[in-house]
MOPAC internal coordinates of N, CA, C and O (Angstrom, degrees):
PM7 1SCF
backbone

  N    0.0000 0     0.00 0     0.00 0    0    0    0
  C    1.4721 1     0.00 0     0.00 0    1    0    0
  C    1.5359 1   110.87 1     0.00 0    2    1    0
  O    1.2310 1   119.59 1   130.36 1    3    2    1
  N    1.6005 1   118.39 1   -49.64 1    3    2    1
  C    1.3480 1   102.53 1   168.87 1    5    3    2
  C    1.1948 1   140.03 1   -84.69 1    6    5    3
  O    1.2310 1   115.32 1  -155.54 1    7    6    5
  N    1.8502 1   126.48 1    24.46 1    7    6    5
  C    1.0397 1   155.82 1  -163.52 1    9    7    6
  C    1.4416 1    79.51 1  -100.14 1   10    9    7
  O    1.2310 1   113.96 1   112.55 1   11   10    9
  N    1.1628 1   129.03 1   -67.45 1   11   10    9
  C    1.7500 1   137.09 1  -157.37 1   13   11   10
  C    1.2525 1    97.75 1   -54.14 1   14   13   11
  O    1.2310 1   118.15 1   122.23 1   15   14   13
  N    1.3993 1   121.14 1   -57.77 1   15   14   13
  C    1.7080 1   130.63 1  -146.30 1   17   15   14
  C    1.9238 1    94.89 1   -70.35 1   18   17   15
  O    1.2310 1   121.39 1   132.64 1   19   18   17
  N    1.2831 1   114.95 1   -47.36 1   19   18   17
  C    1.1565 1   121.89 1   167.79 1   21   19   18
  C    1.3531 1   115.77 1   -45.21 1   22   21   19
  O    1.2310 1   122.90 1   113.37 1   23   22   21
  N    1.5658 1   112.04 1   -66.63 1   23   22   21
  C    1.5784 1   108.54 1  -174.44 1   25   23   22
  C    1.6639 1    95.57 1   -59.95 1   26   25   23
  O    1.2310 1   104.34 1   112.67 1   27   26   25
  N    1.3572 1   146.50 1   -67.33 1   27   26   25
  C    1.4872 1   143.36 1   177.79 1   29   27   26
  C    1.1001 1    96.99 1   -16.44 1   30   29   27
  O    1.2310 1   111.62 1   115.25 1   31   30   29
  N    2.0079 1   133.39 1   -64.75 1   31   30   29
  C    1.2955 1   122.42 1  -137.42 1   33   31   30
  C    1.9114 1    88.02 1   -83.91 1   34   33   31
  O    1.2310 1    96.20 1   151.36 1   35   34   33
  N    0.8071 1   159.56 1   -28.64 1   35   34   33
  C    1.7977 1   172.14 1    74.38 1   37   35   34
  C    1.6938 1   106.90 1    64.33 1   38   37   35
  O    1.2310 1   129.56 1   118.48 1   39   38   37
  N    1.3191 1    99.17 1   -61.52 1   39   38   37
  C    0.8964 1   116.93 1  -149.25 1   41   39   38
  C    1.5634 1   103.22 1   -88.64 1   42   41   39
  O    1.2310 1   127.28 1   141.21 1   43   42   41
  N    1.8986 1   103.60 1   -38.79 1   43   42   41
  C    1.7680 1   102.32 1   163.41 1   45   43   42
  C    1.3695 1   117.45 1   -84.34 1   46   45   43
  O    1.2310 1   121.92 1   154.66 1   47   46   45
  N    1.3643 1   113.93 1   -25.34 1   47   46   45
  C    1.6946 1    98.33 1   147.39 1   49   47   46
  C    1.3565 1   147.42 1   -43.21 1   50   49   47
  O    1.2310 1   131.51 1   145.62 1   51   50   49
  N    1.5957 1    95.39 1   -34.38 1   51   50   49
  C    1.3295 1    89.80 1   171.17 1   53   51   50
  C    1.4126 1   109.01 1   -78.12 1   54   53   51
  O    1.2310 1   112.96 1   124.45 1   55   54   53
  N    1.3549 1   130.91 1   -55.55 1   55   54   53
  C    1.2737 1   144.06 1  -165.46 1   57   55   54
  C    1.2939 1   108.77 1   -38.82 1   58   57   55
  O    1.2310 1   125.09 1   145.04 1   59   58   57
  N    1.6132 1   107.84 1   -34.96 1   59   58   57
  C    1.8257 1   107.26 1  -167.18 1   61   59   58
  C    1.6323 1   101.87 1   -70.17 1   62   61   59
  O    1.2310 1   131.97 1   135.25 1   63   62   61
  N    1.6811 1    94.48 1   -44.75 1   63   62   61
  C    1.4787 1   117.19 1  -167.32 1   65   63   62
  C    1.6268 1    94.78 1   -51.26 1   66   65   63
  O    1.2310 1   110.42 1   141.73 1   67   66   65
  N    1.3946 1   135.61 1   -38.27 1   67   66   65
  C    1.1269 1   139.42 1  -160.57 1   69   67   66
  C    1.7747 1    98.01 1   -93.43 1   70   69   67
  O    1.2310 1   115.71 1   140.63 1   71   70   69
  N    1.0514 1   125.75 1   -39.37 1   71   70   69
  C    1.3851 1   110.55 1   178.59 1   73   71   70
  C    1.6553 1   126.17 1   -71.14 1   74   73   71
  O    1.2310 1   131.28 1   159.96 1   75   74   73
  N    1.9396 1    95.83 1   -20.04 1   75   74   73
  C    1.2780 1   110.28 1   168.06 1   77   75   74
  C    1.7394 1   128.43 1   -49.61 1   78   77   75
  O    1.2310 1   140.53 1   137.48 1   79   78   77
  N    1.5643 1    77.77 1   -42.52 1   79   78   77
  C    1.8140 1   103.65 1  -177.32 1   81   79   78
  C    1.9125 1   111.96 1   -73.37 1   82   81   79
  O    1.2310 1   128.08 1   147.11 1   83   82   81
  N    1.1308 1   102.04 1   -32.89 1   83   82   81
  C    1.1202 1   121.94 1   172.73 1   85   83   82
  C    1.5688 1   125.94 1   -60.68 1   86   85   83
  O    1.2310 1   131.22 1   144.61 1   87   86   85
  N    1.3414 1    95.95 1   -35.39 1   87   86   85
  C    1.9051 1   114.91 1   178.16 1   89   87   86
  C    0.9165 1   107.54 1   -75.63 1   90   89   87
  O    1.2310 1   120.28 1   119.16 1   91   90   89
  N    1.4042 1   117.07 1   -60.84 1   91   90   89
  C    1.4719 1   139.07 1   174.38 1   93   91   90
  C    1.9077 1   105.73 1   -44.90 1   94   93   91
  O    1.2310 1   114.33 1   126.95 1   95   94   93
  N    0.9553 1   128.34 1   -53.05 1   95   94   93
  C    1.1405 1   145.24 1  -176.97 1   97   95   94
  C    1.8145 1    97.54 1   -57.17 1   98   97   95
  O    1.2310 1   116.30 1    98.24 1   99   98   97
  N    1.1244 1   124.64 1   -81.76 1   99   98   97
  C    1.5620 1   154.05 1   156.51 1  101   99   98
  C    1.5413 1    79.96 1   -11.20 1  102  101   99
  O    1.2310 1   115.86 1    91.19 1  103  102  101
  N    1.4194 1   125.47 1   -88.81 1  103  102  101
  C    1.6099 1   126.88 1  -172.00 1  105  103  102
  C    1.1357 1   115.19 1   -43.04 1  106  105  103
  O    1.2310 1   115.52 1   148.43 1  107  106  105
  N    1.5199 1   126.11 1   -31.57 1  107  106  105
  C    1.5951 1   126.43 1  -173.07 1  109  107  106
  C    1.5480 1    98.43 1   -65.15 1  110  109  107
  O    1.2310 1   124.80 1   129.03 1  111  110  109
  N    1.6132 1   108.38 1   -50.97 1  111  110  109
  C    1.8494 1   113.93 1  -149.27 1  113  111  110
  C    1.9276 1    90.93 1   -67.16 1  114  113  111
  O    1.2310 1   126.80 1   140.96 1  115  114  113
  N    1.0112 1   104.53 1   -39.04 1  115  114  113
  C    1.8177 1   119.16 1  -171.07 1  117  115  114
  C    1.9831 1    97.94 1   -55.70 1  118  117  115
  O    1.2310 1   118.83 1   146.34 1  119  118  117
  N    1.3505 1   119.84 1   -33.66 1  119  118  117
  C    0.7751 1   132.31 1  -166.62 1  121  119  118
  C    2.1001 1   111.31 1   -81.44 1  122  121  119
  O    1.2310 1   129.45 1   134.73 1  123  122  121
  N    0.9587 1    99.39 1   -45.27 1  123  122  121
  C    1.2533 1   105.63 1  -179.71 1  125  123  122
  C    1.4162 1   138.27 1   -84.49 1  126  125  123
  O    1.2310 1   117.88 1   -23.44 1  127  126  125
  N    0.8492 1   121.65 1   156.56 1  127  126  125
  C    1.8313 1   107.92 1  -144.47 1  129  127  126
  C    1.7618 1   108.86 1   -96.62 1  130  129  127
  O    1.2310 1   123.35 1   157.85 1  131  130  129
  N    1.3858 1   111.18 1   -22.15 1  131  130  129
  C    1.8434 1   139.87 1  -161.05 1  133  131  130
  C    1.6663 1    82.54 1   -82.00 1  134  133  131
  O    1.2310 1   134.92 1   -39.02 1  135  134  133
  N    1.6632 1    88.74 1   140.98 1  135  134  133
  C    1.5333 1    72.31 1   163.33 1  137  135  134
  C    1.3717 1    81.51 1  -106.85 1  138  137  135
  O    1.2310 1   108.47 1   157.97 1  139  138  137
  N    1.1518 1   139.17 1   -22.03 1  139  138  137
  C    1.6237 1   115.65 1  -173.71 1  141  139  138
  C    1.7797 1   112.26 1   -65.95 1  142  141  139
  O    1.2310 1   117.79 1   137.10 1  143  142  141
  N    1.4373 1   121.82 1   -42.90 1  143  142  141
  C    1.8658 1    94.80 1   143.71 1  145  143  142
  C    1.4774 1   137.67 1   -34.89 1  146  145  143
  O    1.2310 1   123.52 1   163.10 1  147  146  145
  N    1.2125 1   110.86 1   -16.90 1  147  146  145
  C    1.4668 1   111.40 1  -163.81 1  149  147  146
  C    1.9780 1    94.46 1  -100.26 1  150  149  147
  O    1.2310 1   131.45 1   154.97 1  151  150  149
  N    1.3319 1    95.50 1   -25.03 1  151  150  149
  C    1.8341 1    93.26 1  -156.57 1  153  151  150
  C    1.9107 1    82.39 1   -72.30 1  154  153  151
  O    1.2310 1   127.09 1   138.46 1  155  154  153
  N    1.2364 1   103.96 1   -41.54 1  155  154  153
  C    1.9045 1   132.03 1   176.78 1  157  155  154
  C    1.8665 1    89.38 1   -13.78 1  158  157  155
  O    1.2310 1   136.82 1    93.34 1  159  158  157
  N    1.5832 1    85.03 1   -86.66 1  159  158  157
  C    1.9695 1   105.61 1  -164.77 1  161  159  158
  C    1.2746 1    97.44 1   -62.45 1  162  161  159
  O    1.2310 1   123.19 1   168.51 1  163  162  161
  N    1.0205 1   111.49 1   -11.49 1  163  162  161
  C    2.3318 1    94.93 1  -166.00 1  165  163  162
  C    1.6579 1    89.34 1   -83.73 1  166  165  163
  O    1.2310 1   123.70 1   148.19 1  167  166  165
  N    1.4174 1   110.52 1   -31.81 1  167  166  165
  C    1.7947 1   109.14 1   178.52 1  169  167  166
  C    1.4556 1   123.29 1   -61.54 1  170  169  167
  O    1.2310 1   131.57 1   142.17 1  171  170  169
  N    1.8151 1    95.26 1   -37.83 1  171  170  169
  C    2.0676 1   112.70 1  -175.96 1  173  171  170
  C    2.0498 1    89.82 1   -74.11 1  174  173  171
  O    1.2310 1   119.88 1   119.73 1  175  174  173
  N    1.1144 1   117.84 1   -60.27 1  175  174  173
  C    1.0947 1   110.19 1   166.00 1  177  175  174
  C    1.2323 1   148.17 1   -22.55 1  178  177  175
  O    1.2310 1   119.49 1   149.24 1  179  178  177
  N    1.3913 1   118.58 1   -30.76 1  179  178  177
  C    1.8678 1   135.75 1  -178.45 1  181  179  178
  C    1.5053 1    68.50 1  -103.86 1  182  181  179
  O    1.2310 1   119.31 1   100.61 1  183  182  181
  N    1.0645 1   118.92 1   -79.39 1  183  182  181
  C    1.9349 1   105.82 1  -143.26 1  185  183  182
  C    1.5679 1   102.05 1   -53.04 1  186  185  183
  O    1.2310 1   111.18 1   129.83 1  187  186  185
  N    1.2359 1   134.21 1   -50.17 1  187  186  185
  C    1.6938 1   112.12 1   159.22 1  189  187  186
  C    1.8041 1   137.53 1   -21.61 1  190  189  187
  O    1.2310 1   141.03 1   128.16 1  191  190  189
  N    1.6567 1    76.78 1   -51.84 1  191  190  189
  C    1.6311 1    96.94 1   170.91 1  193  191  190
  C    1.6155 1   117.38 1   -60.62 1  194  193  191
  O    1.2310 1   127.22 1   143.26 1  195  194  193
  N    1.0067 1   103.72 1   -36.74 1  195  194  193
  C    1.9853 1   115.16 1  -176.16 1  197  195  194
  C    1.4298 1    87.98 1   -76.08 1  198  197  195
  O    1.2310 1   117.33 1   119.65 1  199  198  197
  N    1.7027 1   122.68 1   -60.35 1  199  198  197
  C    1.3587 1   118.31 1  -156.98 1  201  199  198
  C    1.7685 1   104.30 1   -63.21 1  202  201  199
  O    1.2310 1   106.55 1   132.72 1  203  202  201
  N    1.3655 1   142.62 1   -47.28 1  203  202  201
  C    0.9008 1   132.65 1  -155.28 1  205  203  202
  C    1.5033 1   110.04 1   -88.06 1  206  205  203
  O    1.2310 1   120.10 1   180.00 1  207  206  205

């Protein structure tokens, strides 16, 4: 049982850790003026999304 709670607490660690990156990411594209930078991250963005 506390093998699970560990892997659970792991697993929303990562997730937070990943939505963190994600905001941050979200703030970069908001930030930049190109939209062809922007079309750039919205692409690294889905393939994160597939990869994770």
């Amino acid at each position: 049982m506390k093998k699970k709670i560990v892997l659970y607490l792991l697993i929303i660690n990562k997730f937070h850790n990943f939505k963190i990156k994600l905001k941050y990411m979200l703030w970069k594209i908001q930030k930049l003026p190109l939209d062809e930078e922007k079309a750039k991250l919205d692409n690294f963005l889905q393939t994160i999304e597939f990869e994770d």
